[in-house]
GUFI-863430 format. One record per residue (C-alpha): residue in one letter; x, y, z. Coordinates in nm, 2 decimals. Each point is the difference from the previous one (the first is absolute). Last residue first. Example, Ala and Ser with C-alpha at 12.3 -4.5 7.8 and 13.67 -1.06 7.14 Angstrom:
<resn->s X->1.37 Y->-0.11 Z->0.71>
<resn->a X->-0.14 Y->-0.34 Z->0.07>
This chain:
<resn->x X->4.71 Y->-5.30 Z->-10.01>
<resn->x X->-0.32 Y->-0.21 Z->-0.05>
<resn->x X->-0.10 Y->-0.24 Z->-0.25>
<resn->x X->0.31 Y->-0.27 Z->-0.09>
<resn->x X->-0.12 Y->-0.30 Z->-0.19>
<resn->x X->0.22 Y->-0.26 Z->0.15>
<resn->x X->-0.25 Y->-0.32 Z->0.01>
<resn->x X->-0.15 Y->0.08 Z->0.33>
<resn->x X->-0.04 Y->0.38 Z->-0.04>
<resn->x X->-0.23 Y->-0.05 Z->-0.29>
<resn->x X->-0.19 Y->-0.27 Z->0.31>
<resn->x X->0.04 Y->0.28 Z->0.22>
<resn->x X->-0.17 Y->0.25 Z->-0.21>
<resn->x X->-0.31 Y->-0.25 Z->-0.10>
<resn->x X->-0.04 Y->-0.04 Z->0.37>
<resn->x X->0.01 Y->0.38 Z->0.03>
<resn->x X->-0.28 Y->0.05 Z->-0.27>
<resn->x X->-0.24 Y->-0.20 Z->0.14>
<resn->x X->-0.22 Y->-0.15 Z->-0.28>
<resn->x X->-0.32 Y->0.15 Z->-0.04>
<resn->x X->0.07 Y->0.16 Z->-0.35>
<resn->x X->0.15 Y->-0.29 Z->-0.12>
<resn->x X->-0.33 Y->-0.20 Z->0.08>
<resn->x X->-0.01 Y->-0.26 Z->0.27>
<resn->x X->0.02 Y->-0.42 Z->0.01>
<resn->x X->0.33 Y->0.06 Z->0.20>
<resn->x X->0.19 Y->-0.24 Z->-0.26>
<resn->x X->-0.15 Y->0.23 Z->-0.28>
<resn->x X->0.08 Y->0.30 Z->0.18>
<resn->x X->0.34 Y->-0.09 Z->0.05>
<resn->x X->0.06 Y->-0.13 Z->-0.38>
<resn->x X->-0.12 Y->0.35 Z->-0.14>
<resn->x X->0.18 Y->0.17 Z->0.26>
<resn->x X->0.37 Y->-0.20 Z->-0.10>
<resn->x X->-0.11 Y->0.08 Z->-0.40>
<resn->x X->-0.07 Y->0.37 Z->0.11>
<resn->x X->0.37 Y->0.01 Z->0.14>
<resn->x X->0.22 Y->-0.17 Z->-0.28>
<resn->x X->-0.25 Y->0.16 Z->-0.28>
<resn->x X->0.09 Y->0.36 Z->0.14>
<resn->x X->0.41 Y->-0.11 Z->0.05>
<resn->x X->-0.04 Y->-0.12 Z->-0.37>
<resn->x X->-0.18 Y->0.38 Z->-0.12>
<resn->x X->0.31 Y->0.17 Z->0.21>
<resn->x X->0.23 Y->-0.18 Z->-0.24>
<resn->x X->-0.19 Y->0.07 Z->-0.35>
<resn->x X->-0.05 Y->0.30 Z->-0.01>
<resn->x X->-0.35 Y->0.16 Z->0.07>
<resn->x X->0.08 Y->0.20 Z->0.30>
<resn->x X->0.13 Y->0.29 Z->-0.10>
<resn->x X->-0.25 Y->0.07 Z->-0.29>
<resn->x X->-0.28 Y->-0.15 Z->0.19>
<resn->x X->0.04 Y->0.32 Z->0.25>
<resn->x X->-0.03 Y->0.26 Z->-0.34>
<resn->x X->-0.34 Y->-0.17 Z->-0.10>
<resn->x X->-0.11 Y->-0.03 Z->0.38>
<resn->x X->0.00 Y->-0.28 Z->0.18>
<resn->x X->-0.18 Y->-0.34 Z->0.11>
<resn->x X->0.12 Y->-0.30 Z->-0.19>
<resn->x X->0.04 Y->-0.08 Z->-0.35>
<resn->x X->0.36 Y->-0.01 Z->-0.05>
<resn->x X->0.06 Y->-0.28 Z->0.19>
<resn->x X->-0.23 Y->-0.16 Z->0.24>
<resn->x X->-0.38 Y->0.01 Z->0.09>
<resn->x X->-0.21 Y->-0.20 Z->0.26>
<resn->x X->-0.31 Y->-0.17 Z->-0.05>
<resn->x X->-0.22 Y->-0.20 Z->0.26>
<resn->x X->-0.19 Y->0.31 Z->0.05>
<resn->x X->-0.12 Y->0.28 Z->-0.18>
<resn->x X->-0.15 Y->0.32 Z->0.11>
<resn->x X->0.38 Y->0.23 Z->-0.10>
<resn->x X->0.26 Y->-0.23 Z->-0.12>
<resn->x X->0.22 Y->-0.14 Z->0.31>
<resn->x X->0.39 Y->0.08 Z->-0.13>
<resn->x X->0.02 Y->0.30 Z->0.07>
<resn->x X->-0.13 Y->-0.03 Z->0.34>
<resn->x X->0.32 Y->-0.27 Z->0.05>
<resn->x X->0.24 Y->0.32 Z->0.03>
<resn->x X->0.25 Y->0.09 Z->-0.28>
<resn->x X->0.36 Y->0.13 Z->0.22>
<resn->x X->0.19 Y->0.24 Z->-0.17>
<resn->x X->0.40 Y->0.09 Z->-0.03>
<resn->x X->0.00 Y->0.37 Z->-0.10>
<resn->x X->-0.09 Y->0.09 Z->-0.33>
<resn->x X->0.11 Y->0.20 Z->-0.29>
<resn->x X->-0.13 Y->0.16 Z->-0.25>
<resn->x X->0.09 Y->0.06 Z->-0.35>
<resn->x X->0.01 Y->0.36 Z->-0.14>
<resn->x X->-0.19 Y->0.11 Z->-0.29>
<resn->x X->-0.33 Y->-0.26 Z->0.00>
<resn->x X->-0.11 Y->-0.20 Z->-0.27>
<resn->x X->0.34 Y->-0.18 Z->-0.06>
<resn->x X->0.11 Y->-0.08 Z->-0.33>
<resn->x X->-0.22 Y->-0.01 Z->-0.34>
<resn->x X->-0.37 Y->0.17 Z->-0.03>
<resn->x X->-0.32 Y->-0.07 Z->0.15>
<resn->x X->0.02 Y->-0.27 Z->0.27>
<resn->x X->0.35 Y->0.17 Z->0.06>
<resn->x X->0.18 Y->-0.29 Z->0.22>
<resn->x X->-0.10 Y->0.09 Z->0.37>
<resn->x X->0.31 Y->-0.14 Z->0.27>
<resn->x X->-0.06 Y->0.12 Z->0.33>
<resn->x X->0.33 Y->-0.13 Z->0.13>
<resn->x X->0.03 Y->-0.36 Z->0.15>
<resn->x X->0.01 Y->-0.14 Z->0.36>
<resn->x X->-0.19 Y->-0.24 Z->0.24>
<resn->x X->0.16 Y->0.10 Z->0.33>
<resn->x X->-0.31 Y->-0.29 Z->0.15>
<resn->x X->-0.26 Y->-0.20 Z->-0.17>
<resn->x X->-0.27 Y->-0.15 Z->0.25>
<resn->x X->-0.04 Y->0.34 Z->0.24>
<resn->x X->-0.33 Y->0.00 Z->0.17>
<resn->x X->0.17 Y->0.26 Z->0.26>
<resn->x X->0.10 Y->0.20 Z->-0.32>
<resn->x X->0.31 Y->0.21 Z->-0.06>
<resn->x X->0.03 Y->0.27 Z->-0.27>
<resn->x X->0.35 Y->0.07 Z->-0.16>
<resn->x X->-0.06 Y->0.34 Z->-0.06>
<resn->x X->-0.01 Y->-0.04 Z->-0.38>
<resn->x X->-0.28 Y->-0.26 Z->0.06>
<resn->x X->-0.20 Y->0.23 Z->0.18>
<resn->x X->0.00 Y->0.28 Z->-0.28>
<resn->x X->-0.04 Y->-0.32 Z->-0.22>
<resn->x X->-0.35 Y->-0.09 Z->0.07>
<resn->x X->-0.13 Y->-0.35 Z->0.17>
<resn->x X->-0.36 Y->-0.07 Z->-0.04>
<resn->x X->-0.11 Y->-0.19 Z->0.30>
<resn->x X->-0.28 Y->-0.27 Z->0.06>
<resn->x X->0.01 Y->-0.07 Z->-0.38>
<resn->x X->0.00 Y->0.17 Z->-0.31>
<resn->x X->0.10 Y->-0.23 Z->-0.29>
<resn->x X->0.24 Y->0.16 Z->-0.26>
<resn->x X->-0.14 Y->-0.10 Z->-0.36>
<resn->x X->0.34 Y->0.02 Z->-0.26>
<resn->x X->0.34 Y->0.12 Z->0.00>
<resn->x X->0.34 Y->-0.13 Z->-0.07>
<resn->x X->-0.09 Y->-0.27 Z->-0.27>
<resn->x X->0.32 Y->-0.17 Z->-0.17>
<resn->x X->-0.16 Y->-0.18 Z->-0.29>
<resn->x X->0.14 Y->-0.36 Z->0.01>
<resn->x X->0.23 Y->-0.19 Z->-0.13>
<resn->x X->0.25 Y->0.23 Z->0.05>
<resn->x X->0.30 Y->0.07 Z->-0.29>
<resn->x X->0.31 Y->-0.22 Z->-0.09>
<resn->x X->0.32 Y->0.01 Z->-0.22>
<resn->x X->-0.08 Y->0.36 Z->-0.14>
<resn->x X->0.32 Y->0.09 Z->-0.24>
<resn->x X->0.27 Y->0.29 Z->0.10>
<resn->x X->0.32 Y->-0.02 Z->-0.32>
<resn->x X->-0.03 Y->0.40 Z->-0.02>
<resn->x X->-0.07 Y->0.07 Z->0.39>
<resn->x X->0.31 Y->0.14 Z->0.13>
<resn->x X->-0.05 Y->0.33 Z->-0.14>
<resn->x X->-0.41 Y->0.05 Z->-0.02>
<resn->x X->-0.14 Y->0.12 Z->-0.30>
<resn->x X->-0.04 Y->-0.28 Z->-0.27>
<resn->x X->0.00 Y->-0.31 Z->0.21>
<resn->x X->-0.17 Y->0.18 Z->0.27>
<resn->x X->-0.27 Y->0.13 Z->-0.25>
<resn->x X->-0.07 Y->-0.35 Z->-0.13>
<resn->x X->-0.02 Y->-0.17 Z->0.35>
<resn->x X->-0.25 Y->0.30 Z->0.05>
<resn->x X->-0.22 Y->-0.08 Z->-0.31>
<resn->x X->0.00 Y->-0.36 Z->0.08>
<resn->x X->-0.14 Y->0.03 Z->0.36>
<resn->x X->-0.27 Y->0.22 Z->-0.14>
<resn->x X->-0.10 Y->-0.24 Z->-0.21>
<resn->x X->-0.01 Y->-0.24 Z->0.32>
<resn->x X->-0.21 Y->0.27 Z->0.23>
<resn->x X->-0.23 Y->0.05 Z->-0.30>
<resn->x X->-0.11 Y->-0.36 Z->-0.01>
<resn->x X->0.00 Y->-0.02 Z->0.40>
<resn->x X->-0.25 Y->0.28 Z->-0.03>
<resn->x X->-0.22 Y->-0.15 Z->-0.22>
<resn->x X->-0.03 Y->-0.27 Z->0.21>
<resn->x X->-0.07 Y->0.20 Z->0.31>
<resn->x X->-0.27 Y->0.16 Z->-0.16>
<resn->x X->-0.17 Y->-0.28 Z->-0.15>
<resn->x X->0.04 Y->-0.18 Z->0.35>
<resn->x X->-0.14 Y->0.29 Z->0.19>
<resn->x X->0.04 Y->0.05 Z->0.39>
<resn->x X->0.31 Y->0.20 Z->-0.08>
<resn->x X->-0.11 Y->0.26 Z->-0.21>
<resn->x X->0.27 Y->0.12 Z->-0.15>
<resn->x X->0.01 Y->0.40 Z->-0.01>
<resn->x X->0.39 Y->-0.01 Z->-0.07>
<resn->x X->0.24 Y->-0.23 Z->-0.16>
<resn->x X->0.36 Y->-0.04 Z->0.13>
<resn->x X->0.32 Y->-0.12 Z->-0.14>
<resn->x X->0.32 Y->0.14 Z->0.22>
<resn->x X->0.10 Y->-0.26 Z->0.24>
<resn->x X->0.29 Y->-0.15 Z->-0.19>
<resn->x X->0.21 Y->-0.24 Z->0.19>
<resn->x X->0.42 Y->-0.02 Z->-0.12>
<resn->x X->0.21 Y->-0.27 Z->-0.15>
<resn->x X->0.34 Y->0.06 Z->-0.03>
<resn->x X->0.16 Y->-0.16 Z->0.29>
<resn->x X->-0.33 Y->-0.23 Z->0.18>
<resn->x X->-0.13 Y->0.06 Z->0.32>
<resn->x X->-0.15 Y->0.29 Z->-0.19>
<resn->x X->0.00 Y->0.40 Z->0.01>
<resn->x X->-0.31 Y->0.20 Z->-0.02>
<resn->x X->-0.04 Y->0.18 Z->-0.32>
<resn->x X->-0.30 Y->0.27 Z->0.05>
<resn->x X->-0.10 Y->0.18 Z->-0.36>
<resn->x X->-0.24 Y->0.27 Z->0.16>
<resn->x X->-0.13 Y->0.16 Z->-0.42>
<resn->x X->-0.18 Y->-0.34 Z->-0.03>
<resn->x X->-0.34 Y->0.15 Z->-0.05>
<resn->x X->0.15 Y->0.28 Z->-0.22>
<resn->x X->0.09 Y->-0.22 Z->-0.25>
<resn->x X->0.42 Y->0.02 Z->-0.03>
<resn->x X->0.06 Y->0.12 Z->-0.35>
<resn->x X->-0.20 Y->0.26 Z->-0.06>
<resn->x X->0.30 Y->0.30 Z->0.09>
<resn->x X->-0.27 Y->0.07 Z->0.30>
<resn->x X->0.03 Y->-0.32 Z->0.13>
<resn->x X->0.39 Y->0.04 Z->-0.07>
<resn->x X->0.00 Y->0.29 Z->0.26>
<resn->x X->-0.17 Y->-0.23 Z->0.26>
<resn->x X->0.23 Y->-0.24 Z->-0.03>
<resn->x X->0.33 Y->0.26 Z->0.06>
<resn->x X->-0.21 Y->0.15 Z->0.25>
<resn->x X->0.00 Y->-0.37 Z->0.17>
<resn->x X->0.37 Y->-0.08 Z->-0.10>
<resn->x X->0.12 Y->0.35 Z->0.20>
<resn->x X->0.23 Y->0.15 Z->-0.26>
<resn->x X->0.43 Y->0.02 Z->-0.01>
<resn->x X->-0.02 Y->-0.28 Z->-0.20>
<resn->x X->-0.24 Y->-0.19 Z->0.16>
<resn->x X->-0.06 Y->0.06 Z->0.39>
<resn->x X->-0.17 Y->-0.17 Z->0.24>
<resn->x X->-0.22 Y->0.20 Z->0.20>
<resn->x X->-0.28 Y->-0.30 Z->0.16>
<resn->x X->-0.27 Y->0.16 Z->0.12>
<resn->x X->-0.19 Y->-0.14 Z->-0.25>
<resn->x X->0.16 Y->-0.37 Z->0.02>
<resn->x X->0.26 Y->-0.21 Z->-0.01>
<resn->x X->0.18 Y->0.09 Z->-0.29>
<resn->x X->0.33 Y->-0.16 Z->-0.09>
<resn->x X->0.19 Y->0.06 Z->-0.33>
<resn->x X->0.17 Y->-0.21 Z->-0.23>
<resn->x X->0.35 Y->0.13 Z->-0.04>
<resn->x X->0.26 Y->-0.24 Z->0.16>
<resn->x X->-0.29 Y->-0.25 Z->0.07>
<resn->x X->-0.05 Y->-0.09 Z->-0.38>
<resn->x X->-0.37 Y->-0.14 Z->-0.01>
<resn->x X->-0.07 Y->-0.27 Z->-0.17>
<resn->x X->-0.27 Y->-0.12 Z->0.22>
<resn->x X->-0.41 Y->0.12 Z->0.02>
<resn->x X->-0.22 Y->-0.10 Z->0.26>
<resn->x X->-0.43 Y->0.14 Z->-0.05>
<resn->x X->-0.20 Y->0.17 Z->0.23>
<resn->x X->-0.36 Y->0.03 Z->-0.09>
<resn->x X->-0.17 Y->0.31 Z->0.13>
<resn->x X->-0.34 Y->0.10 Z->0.11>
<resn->x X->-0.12 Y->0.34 Z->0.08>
<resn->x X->-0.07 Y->0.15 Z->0.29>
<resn->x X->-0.39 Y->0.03 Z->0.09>
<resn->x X->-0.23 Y->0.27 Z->-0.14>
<resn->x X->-0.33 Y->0.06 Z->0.21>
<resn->x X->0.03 Y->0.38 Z->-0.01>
<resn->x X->0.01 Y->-0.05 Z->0.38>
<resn->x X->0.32 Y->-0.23 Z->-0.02>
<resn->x X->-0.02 Y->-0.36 Z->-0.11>
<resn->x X->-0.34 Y->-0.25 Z->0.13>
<resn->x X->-0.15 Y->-0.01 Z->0.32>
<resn->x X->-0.20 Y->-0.29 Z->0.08>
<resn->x X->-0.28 Y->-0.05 Z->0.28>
<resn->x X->0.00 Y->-0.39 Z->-0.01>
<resn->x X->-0.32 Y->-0.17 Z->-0.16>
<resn->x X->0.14 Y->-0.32 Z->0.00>
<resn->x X->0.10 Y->-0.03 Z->-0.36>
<resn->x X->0.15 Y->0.31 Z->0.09>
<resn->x X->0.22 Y->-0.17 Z->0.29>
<resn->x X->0.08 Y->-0.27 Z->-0.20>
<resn->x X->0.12 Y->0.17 Z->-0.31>
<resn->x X->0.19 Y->0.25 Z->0.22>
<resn->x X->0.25 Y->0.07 Z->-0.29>
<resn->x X->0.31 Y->-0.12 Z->0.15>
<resn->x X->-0.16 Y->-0.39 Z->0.07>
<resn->x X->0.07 Y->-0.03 Z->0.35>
<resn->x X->-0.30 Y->0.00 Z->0.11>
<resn->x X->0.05 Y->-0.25 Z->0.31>
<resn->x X->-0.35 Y->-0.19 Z->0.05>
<resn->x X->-0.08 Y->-0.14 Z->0.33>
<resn->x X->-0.22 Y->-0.29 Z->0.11>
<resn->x X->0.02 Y->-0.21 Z->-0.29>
<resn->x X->-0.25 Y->-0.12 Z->-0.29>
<resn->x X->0.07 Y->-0.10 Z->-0.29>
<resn->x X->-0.15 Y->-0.09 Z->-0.37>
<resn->x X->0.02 Y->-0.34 Z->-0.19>
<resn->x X->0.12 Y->-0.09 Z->-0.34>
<resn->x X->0.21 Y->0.32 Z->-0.02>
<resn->x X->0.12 Y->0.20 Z->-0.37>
<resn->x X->0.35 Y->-0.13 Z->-0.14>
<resn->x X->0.13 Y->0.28 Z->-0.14>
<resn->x X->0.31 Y->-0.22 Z->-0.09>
<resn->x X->0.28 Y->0.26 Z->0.10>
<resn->x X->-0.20 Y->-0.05 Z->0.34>
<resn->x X->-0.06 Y->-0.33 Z->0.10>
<resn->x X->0.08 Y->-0.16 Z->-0.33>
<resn->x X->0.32 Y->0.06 Z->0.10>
<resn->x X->0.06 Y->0.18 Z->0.35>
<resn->x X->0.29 Y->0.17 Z->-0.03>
<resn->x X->0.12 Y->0.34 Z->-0.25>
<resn->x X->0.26 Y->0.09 Z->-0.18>
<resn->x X->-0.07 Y->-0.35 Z->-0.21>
<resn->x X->0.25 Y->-0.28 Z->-0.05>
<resn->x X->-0.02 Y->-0.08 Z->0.35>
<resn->x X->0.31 Y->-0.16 Z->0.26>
<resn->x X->-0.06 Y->-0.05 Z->0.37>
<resn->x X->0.31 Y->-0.04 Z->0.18>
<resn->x X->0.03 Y->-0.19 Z->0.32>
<resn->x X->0.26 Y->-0.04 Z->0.26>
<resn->x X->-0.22 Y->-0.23 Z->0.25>
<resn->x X->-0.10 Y->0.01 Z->0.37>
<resn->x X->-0.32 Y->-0.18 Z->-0.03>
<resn->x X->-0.17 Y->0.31 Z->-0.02>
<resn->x X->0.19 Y->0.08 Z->-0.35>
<resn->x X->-0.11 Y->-0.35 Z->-0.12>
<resn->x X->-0.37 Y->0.11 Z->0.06>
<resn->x X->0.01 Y->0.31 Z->-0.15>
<resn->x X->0.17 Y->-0.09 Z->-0.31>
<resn->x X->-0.21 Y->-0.29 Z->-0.04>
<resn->x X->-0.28 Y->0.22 Z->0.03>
<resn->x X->0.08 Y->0.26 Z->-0.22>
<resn->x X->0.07 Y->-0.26 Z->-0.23>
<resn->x X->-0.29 Y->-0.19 Z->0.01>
<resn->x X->-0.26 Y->0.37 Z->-0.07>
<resn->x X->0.24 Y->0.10 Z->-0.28>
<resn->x X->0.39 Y->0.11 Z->0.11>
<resn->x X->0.18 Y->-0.25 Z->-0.29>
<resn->x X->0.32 Y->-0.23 Z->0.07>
<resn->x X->0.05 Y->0.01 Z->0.35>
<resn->x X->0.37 Y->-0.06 Z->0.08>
<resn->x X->0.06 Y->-0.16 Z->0.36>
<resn->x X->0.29 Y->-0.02 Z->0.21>
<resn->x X->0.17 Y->0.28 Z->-0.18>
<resn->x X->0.34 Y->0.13 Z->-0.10>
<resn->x X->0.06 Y->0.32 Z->-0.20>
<resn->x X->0.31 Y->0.00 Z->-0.26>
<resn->x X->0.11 Y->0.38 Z->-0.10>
<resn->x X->0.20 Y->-0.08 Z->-0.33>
């Protein structure tokens, strides 16, 4: 048994608990917050508590994926590719009783692996056409675990979602956890290695890769991107990921070959939305191209964005000027300040 010692246990993560958690943490204490729920906040959130009283603040951060602020606000918003179809949603799910001396690893489509003399991705596609893999789910990805015999599965997806709507989005998730049954079921009757798999966990929520794209000051394009483009208002610097397009019409990538990119910097105009001000953008809504947001809309380069447009937000509050106004340079050394390295 793996025993953890605390100074403090917090026993439930609504509105007193995150603050008692908080609070002893700043005091110097161990803490743990414990909640029954995947999600904190209590009442506050899982509760749908709706507000008493409104607010008002200085700066806004949109950081809600989809733009909802920004739109709201009257934003220019871009939305998918030019045919106006987005990539589709997925919902990963964990399963375990795997045996590791013949369950197969597949990390993605590029990946070549090879089952029984066959690569495991034309070996998935061929039983999509046998009828018993749906076509949808014809890129089975099984990404190792932490954990000996478990393994990640990326491969659910539903297409043409419409991510701004709740009935949409709820039907998806509906068909996203069928879905999830019907491939635990092929695995177990297809798949050497797989025979005893079971699920043991699956997301929460949704997972949304593409939505409203905000266009700001600059809209960054991959051609630039896969040159490793540098930026005097740099904020996020050798950001890197490959142009990464899941099909928004079909299964697998949409594009034949994946790209690659160079080590990128994201500069702050992308994060100013065009006409407004006292709102900045971060994550996978800022402003870029369809193919650009598919580099940089994972998750690590979206935490350095909402690091750096969080600091400006703060500055220009404390300077009593918009985000736009602020000078860029200060904002740079105060990134530079607390380790975030910008220039080569």
């Amino acid at each position: 048994m793996n025993t953890k010692y605390y100074d403090v246990i917090v026993a439930g993560a609504g509105p007193a608990g995150i603050c008692a958690a908080v609070a002893a943490a700043r005091q110097g204490a161990r803490v743990a917050l414990i909640e029954r729920y995947g999600v904190i906040g209590g009442n506050l959130t899982a509760g749908y508590v709706g507000p008493i009283l409104g607010s008002v603040s200085k700066n806004t951060i949109d950081c809600t994926g989809d733009a909802i602020v920004s739109f709201l606000a009257g934003a220019k918003i871009e939305k998918g590719r030019a045919d106006g179809l987005v990539q589709p949603v997925t919902l990963e799910y964990t399963i375990d009783g795997v045996d590791e001396s013949k369950g197969i690893i597949c990390i993605g489509d590029v990946d070549n692996v090879q089952l029984n003399g066959e690569c495991f991705l034309d070996w998935c596609k061929k039983k999509a056409d046998e009828g018993k893999l749906p076509r949808m789910l014809a890129a089975v990805r099984l990404h190792p675990s932490v954990r000996p015999g478990c393994r990640q599965v990326n491969t659910t997806q539903v297409n043409r979602v419409d991510i701004t709507s709740v009935s949409s989005i709820f039907t998806a998730d509906l068909e996203l956890r069928q879905q999830i049954r019907l491939l635990t079921q092929f695995l177990k009757e297809n798949l050497p290695g797989y025979e005893n798999c079971r699920v043991i966990g699956s997301g929460t929520t949704t997972g949304v890769r593409e939505s409203r794209r905000v266009m700001g000051d600059y809209v960054i394009d991959v051609d630039e991107m896969a040159e490793g483009c540098r930026f005097a208002d740099v904020v996020v610097h050798k950001a890197l990921f490959i142009v990464d397009i899941h099909n928004p019409d079909g299964a697998g990538q949409a594009e034949p070959t994946i790209q690659y990119c160079k080590p990128y910097d994201l500069p702050y105009r992308c994060f100013l939305p065009l006409g407004l001000e006292g709102l900045l953008v971060a994550g996978r809504c800022i402003s870029g191209t369809h193919r650009a947001h598919a580099s940089y809309r994972v998750m690590s380069i979206c935490m350095a964005m909402g690091e750096a447009v969080g600091i400006a937000a703060a500055m220009s509050a404390s300077q009593h000027c918009t985000p736009r106004a602020l000078d860029v340079g200060e904002l740079q050394k105060r990134l530079e300040s607390l380790g975030i390295e910008l220039f080569d």
